[in-house]
C-alpha positions in Angstrom: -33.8 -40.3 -133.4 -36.8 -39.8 -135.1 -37.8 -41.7 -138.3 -36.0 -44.6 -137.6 -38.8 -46.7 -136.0 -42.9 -47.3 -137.2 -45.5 -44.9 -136.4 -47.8 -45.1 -133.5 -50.0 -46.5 -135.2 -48.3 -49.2 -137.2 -46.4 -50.0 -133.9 -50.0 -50.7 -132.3 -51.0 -52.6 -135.4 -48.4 -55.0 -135.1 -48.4 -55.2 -131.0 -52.5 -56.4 -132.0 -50.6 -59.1 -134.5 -48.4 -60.5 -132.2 -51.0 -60.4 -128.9 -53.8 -62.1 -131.5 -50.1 -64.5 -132.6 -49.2 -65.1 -128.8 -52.8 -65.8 -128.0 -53.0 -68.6 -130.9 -50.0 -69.9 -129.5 -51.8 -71.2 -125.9 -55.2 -71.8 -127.5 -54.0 -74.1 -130.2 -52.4 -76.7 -127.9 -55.4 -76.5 -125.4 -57.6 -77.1 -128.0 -54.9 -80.3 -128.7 -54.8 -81.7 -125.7 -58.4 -81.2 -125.6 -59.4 -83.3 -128.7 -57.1 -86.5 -127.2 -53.4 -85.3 -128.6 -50.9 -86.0 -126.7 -49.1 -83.7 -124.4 -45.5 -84.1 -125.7 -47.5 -83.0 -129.7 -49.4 -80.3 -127.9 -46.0 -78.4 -126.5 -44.4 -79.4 -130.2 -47.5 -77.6 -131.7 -46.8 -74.6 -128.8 -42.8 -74.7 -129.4 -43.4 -74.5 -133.3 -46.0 -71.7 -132.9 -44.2 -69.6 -130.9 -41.0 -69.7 -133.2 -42.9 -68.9 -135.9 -44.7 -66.1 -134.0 -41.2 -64.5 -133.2 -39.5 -64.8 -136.5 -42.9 -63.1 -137.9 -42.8 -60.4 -135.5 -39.1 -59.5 -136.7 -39.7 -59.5 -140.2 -43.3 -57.1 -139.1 -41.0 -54.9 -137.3 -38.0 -54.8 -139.8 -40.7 -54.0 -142.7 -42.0 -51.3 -140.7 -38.6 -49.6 -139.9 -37.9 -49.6 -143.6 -41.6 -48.4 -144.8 -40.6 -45.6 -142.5 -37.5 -44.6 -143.4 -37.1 -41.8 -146.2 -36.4 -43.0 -149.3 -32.8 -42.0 -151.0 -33.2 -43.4 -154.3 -31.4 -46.6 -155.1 -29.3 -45.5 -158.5 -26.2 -43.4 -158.3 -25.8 -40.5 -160.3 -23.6 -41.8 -163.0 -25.6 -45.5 -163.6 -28.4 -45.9 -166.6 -31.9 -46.0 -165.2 -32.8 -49.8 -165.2 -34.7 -51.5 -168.8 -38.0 -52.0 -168.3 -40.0 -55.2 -169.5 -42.6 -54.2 -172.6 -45.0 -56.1 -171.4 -45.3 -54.9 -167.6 -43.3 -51.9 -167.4 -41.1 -53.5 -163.9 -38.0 -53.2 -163.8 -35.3 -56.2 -165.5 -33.2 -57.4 -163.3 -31.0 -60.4 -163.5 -33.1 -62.2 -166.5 -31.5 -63.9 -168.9 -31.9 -63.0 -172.6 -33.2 -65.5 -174.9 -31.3 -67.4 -177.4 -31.1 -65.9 -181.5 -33.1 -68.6 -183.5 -30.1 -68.9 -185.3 -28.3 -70.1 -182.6 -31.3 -72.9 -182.0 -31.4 -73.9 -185.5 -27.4 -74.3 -185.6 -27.1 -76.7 -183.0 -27.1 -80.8 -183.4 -30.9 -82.2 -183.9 -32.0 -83.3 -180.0 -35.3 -81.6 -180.3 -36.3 -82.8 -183.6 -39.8 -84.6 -183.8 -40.7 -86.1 -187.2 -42.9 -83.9 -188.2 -40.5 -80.8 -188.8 -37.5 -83.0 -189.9 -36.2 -81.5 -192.9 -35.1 -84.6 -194.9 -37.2 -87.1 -194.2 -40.0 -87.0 -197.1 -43.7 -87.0 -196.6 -46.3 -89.7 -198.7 
C-alpha cells in the first residue's frame, strides 16, 4: 500500500539512529566494566539502554508513518475554525479563561496585604 510507511530515505535515517542506538548499548557497559563497575550494573546499564533504544525506535517509526501520511484536515465541515491566541497566533485549546476582576474583588479578603487594605488608614 503505498504511503502508509517513511520514505527510503527517512527509513535509512532512522535504521542509522537505531545501529548508532544499538551500538551505544554494548559500548556503554564495556566501557563500565572497564572503569571497575560491577558486572551485575554494567548489564542494568545494557538492560536499561536497550529498553530505551526500543521504545525510541517505535515512537521514530510511528512519527515517520504519520509525517507520511496525507493530511485530511482535522475540522469537520460544520465546526468553527479553532480561536487563536493574540499574542502567538496557535491555536487555543483546552485553556482556561481568566477570572472578571469583579469576581476577584467580590470574594472574602485571603490575598489582602496591608498595603492595599482599603480601611485601614495610613499616618
Amino acid at each position: 500500500m503505498p504511503g502508509t510507511g517513511p520514505a527510503p530515505e527517512a527509513d535509512r535515517a532512522i535504521t542509522d539512529v537505531v545501529r548508532w542506538a544499538a551500538f551505544s548499548c554494548l559500548l556503554v557497559p564495556v566501557v563500565l566494566l572497564w572503569c571497575g563497575s560491577s558486572l551485575a550494573g554494567a548489564t542494568g546499564v545494557a538492560l536499561g539502554l536497550a529498553a530505551v533504544t526500543g521504545a525510541c525506535h517505535v515512537l521514530i517509526r510511528r512519527s515517520a508513518q504519520a509525517a507520511a501520511r496525507p493530511f485530511t484536515g482535522g475540522a469537520s465541515a460544520g465546526s468553527p475554525p479553532p480561536q487563536r491566541s493574540p499574542r502567538t497566533g496557535a491555536p487555543q485549546r483546552g485553556r482556561r479563561r481568566r477570572a472578571p476582576v469583579t469576581a476577584l474583588r467580590s470574594r472574602g479578603g485571603t490575598h489582602r496585604s496591608g498595603r492595599r487594605g482599603g480601611d485601614t488608614p495610613v499616618g
